[in-house]
RODO-2510 file (C-alpha; in nm, 4 decimals, decimal comma):
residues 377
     n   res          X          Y          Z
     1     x     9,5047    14,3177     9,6046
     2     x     9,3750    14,5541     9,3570
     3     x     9,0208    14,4518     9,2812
     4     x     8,7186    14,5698     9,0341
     5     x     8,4125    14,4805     9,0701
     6     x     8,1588    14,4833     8,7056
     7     x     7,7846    14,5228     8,7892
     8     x     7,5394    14,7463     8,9288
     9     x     7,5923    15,0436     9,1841
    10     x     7,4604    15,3602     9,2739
    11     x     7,2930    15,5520     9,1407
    12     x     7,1366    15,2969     9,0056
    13     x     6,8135    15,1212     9,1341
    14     x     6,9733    14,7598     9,0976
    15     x     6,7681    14,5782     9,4290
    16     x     7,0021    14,3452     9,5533
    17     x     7,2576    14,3207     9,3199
    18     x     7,3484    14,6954     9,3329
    19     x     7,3528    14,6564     9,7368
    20     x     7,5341    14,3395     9,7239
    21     x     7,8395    14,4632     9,5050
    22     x     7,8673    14,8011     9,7501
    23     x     7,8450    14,5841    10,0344
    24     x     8,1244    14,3618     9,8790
    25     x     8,3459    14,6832     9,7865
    26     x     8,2506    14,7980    10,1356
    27     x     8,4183    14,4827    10,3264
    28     x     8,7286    14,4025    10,0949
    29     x     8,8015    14,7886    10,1735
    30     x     8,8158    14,7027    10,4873
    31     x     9,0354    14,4162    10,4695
    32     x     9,3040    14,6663    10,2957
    33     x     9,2494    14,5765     9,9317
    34     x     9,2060    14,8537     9,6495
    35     x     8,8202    14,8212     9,5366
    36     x     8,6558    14,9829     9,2847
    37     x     8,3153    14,9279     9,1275
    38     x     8,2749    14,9575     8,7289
    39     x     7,8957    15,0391     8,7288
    40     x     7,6450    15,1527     8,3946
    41     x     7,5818    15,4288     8,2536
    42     x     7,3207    15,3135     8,0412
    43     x     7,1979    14,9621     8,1844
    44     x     6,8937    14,8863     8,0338
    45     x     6,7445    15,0742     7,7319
    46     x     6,3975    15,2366     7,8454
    47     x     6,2149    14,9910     7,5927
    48     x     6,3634    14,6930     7,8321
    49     x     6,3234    14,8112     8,1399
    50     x     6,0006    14,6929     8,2836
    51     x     5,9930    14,9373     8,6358
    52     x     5,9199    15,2907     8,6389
    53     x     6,2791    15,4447     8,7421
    54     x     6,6298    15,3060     8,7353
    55     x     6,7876    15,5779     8,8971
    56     x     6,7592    15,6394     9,2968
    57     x     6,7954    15,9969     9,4569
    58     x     6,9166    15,8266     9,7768
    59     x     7,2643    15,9658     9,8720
    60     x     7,5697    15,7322     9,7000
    61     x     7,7418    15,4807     9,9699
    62     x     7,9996    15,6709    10,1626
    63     x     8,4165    15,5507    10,0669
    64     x     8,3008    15,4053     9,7590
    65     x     8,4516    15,4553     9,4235
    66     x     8,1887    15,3745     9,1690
    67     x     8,2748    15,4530     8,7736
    68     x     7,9320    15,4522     8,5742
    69     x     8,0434    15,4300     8,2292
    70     x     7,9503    15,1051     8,1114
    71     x     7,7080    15,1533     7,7826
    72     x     7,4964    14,8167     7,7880
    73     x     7,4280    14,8353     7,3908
    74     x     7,7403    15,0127     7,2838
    75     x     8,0183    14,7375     7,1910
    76     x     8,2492    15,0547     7,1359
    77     x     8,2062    15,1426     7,4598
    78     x     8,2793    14,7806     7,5701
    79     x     8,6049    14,8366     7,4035
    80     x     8,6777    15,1231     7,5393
    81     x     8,6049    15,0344     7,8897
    82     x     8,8026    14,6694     7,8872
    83     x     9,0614    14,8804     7,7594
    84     x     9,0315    15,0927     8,0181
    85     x     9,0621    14,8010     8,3008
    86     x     9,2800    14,6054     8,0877
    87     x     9,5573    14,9275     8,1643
    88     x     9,4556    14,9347     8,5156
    89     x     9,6019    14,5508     8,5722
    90     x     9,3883    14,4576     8,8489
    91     x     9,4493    14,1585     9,0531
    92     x     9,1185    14,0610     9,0570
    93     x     8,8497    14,0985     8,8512
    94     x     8,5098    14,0372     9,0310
    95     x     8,1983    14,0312     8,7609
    96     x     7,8298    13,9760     8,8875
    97     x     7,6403    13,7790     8,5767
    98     x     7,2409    13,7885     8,6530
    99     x     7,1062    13,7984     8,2577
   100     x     7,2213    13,7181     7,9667
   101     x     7,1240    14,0841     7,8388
   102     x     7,4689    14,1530     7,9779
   103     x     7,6716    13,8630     7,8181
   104     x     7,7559    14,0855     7,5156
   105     x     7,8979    14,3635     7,6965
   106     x     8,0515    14,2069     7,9942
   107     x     8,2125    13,9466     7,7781
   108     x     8,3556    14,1911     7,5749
   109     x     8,5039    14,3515     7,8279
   110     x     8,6654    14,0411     8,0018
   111     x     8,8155    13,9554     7,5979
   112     x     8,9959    14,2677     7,6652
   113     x     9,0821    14,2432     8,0255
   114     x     9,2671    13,9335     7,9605
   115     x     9,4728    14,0577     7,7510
   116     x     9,6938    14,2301     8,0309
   117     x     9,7891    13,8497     8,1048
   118     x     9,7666    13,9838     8,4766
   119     x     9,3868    13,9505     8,6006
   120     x     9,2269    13,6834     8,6824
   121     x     8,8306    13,6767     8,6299
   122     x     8,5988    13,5585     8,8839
   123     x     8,2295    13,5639     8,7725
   124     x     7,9408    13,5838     9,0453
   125     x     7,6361    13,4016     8,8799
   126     x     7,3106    13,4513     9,0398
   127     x     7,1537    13,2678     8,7273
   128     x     7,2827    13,1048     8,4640
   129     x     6,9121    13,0050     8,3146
   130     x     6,7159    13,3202     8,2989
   131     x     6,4083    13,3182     8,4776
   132     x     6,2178    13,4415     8,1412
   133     x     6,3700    13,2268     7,9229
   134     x     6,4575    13,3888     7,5659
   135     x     6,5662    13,2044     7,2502
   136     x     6,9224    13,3655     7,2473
   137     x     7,0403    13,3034     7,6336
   138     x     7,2418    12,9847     7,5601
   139     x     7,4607    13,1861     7,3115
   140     x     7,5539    13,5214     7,5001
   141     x     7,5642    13,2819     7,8241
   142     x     7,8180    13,1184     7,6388
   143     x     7,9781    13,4306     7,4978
   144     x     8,0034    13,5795     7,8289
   145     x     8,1827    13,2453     7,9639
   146     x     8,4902    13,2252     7,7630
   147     x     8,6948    13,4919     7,9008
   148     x     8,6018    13,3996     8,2491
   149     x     8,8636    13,2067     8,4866
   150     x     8,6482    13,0357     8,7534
   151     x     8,3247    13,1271     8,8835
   152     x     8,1561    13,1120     9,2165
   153     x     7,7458    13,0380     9,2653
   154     x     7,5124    13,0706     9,5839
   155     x     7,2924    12,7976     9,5506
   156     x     7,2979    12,4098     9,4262
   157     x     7,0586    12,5006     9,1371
   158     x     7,2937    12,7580     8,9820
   159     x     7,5264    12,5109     9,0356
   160     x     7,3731    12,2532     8,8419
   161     x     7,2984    12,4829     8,5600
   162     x     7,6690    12,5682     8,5626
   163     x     7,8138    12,2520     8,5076
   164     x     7,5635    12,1937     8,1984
   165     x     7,7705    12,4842     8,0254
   166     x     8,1029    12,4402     8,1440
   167     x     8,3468    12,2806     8,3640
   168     x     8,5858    12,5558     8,4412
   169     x     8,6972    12,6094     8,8231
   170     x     8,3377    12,7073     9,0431
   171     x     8,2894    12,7096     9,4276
   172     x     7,9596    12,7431     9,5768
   173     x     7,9174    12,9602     9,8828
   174     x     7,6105    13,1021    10,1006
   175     x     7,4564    13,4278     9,9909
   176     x     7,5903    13,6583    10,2901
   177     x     7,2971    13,8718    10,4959
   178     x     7,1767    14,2220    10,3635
   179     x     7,2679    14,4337    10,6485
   180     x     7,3038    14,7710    10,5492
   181     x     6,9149    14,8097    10,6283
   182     x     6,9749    14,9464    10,9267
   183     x     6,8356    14,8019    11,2291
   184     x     6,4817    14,6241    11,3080
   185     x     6,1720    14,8567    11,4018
   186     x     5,9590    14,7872    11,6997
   187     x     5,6209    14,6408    11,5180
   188     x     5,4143    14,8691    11,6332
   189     x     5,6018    15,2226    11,5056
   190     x     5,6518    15,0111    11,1535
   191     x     5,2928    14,9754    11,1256
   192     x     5,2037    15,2956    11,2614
   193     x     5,4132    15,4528    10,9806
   194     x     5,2136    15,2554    10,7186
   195     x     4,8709    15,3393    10,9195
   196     x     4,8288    14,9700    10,9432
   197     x     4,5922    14,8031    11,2315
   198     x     4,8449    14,6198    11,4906
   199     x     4,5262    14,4062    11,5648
   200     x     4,5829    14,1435    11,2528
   201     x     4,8459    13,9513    11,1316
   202     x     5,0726    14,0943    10,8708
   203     x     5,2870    13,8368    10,6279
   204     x     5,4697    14,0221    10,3532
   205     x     5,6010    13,9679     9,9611
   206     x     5,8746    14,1965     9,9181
   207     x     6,0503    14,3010     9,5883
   208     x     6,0429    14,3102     9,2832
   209     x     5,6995    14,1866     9,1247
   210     x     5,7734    13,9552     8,8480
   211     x     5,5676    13,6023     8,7649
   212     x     5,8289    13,3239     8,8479
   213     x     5,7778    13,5371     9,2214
   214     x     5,4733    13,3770     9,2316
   215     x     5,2566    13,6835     9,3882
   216     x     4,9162    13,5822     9,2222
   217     x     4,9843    13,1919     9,3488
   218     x     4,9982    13,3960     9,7361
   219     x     4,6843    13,6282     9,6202
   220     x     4,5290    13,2718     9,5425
   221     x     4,6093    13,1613     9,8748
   222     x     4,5107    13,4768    10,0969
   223     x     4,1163    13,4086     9,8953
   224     x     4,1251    13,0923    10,1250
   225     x     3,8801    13,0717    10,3482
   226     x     4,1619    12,8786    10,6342
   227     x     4,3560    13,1883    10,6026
   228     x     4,0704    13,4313    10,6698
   229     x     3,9601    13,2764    10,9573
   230     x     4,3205    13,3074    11,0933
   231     x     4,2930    13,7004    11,0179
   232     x     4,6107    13,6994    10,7911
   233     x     4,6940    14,0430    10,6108
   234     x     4,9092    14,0919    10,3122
   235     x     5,1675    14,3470    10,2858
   236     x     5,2894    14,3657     9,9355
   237     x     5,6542    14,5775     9,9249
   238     x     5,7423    14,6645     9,5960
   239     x     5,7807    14,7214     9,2095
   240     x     5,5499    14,6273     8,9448
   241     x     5,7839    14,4228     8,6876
   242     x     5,5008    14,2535     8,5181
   243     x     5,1292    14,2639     8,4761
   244     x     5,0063    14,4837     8,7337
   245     x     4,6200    14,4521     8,6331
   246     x     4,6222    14,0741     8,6818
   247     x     4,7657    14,0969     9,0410
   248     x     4,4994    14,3928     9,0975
   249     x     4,2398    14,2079     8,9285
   250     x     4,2717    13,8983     9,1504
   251     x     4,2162    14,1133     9,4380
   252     x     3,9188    14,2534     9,3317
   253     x     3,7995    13,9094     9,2117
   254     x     3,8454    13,7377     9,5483
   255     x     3,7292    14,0771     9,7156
   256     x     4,0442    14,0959     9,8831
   257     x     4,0801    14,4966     9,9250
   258     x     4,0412    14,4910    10,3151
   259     x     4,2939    14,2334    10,3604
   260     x     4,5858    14,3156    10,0988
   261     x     4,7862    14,6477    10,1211
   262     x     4,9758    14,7536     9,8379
   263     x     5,2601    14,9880     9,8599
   264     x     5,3890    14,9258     9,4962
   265     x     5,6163    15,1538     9,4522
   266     x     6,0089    15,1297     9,4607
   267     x     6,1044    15,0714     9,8356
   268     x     6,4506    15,2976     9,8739
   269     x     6,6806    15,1635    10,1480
   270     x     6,6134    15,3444    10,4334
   271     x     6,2525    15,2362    10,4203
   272     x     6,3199    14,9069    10,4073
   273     x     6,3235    14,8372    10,7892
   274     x     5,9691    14,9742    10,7817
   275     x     5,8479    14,6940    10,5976
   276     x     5,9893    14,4085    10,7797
   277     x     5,9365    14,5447    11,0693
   278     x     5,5526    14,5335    11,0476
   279     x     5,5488    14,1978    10,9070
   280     x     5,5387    13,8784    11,1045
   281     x     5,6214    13,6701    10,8427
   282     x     5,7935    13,7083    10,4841
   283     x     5,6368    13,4970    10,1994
   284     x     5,8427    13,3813     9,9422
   285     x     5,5508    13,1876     9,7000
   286     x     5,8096    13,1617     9,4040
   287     x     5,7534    12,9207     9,1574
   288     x     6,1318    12,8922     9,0287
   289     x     6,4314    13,0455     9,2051
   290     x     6,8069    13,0293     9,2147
   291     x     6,8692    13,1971     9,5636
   292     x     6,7115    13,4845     9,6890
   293     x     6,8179    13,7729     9,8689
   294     x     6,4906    13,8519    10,0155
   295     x     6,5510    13,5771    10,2718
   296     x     6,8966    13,6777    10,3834
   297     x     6,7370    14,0253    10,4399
   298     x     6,4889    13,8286    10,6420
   299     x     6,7838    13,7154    10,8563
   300     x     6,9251    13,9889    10,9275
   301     x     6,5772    14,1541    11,0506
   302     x     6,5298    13,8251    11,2322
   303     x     6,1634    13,7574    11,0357
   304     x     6,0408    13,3743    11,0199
   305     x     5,9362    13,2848    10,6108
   306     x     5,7165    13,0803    10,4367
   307     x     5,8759    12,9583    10,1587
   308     x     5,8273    12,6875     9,8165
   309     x     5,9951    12,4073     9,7830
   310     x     6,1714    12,5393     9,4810
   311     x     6,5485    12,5889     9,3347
   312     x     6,7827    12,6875     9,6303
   313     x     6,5184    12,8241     9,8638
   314     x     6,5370    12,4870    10,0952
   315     x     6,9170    12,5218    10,1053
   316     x     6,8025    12,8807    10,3117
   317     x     6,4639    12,8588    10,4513
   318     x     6,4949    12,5047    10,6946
   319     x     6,1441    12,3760    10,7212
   320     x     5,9990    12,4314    11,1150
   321     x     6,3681    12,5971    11,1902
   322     x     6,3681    12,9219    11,0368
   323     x     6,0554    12,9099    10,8420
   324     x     5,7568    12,6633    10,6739
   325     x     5,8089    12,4828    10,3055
   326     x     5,5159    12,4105    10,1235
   327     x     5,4584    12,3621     9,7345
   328     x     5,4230    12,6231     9,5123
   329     x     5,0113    12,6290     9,4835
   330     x     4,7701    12,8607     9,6601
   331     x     4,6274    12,5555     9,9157
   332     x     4,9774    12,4456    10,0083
   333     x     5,0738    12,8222    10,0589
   334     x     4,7704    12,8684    10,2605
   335     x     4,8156    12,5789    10,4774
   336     x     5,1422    12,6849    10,5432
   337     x     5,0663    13,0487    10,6315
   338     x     4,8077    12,9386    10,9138
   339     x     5,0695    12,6542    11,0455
   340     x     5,3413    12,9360    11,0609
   341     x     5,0339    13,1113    11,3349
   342     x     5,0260    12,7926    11,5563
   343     x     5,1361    12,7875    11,8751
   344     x     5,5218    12,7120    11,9207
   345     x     5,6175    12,8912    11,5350
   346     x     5,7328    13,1896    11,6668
   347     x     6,0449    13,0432    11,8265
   348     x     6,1291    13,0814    11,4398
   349     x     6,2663    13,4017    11,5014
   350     x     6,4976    13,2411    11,8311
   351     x     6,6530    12,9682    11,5502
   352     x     6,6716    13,2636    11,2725
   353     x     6,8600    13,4756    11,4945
   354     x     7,1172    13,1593    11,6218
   355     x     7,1427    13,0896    11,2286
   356     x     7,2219    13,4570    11,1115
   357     x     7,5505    13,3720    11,1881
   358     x     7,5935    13,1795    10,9523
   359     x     7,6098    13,4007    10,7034
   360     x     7,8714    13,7030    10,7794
   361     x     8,0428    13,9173    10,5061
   362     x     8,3651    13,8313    10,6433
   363     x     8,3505    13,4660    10,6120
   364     x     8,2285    13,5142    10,2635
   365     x     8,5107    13,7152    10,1629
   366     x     8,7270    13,4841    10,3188
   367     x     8,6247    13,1989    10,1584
   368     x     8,6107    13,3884     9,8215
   369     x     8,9462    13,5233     9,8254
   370     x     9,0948    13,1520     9,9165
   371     x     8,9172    13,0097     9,6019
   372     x     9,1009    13,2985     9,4113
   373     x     9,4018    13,1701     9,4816
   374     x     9,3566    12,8755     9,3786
   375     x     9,2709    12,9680     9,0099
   376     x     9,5191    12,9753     8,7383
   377     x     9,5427    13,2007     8,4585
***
């Protein structure tokens, strides 16, 4: 098939969504199809952008074609570009919908795209409720729904949300593993690299620092005296989104500067082995969530989680299998960091490794493309 992909891709710094859609291009290449990527030229304006950099100056993924022209808050250039893809007549018309910043544009787009009376329109929701919830979602949610043909989710809760808005066509499938990381770093060169002391125990947030994550609820829990004792270190792995002087505050509050090591900048690709290769746990303290691609990155590198009991992070994270549940507060977090230390836990990483499986590119393509046929213009 001919297939386009709409959403984030190199150059820009998109976390998981930009690798996702290259990895996505990157397989249904090699199943034979004809995949290009319609990527941004402009994604977010600078006054909306809460990190310091949306542009990477790692190299672009190799066999790739990747058009950056979409303008997010220039409806000619929506135009312009569903005209564009609208003359192209692709098969398939793959759309990733993660805010409804983009429901304008995109769904302009698609209003064109279906006019070739040719494509049909699969969106890829990773929300359909923002996390920061804004007076206007419901409308350019909406807005961005119409031209859509079916849709396809990761996770029950996306689901749910889904079926409050509409009842077109929608599959849920598993969010596939994040393996383009390379592969896993012997502990002790990962936290020789980060001049970190192999003699504690290193859990890790990683991503994107934004409140529903739930980073000061884990700060919270790290000040408990349980996890102390147990000599549990924080690794924190990435980007300020949000209020960096109450997360730094906090520390300095609970006099937590020995025991938490910030490395808060953006964490490019090929460092990102580093990182989970030091830790012996990943923490995932969120107090909402949809799915969450930190844990299928956790897969792949085989690392055991400690996870909330929130959204679709249960459908993932399978409590004593391949990590601990607790509730999202700082004594339930903390209770559950010094359980995931007892004797008999680290088999986690056995059962993570048995379960990674689960979750191949191939089998999600599979299962995507057999939905597609199913859909009717």
């Amino acid at each position: 098939m001919k297939i386009r992909i709409i959403g984030s891709a190199h150059p820009l710094r998109g976390g998981g969504i930009s690798t996702f859609n290259e990895r996505l291009a990157g397989i249904l290449q090699e199943q034979g199809h004809d995949v290009a990527i319609y990527s941004f030229s402009l994604q977010y304006p600078s006054i909306l952008f809460p990190g310091k950099s949306q542009r990477t100056d790692e190299p672009a993924p190799a066999g790739l074609t990747i058009h950056s022209i979409i303008y997010s808050v220039n409806p000619l250039n929506w135009l312009s570009t569903g005209r564009k893809l609208r003359a192209e007549k692709p098969d398939l018309v793959i759309v990733r919908f993660w805010t409804p910043f983009m429901g304008p544009a995109f769904g302009t787009i698609l209003r064109q795209v279906r006019k070739n009376r040719h494509s049909r329109i699969l969106a890829i929701t990773d929300n359909v409720v923002a996390h920061e919830k804004k007076a206007a979602d419901l409308i350019l949610t909406k807005y961005f729904f119409k031209p859509v043909h079916a849709f396809l989710t990761m996770s029950s809760e996306v689901m749910r949300d889904l079926r409050a808005i509409t009842p077109k066509p929608a599959v849920q499938l598993f969010h596939p593993l994040y393996d383009t990381y390379g592969s896993q770093m012997p502990r002790s060169e990962a936290l020789r690299s980060l001049n970190l002391d192999p003699s504690h125990r290193y859990v890790m947030f990683f991503g994107f620092i934004r409140k529903y994550k739930g980073l000061d609820l884990l700060l919270e829990a790290l000040a408990d005296p349980k996890t102390e004792a147990a000599d549990i270190h924080l690794i924190v792995a990435g980007e300020y989104y949000g209020d960096q002087d109450l997360y730094e505050g906090l520390i300095r509050t609970h006099e937590l500067e020995k025991r938490v090591h910030l490395f808060t900048g953006f964490i490019p690709n090929n460092e990102v082995r580093r990182y989970f290769g030091a830790s012996d746990c990943v923490v995932l303290p969120y107090r909402s969530a949809t799915q969450s691609g930190i844990t299928q990155t956790a897969f792949h590198f085989e690392r055991g989680m400690v996870a909330t009991r929130v959204g679709g992070l249960p459908e993932v994270v399978q409590d004593g299998v391949t990590g601990i549940l607790c509730e999202p507060e700082p004594a339930a977090i903390a209770q559950a960091l010094v359980r995931f230390f007892e004797p008999g836990i680290p088999a986690l990483e056995e059962h993570m490794k048995a379960a990674k499986k689960n979750y191949s590119w191939p089998v999600f393509t599979e299962k995507m493309l057999a939905f597609v046929e199913t859909i009717r213009h």
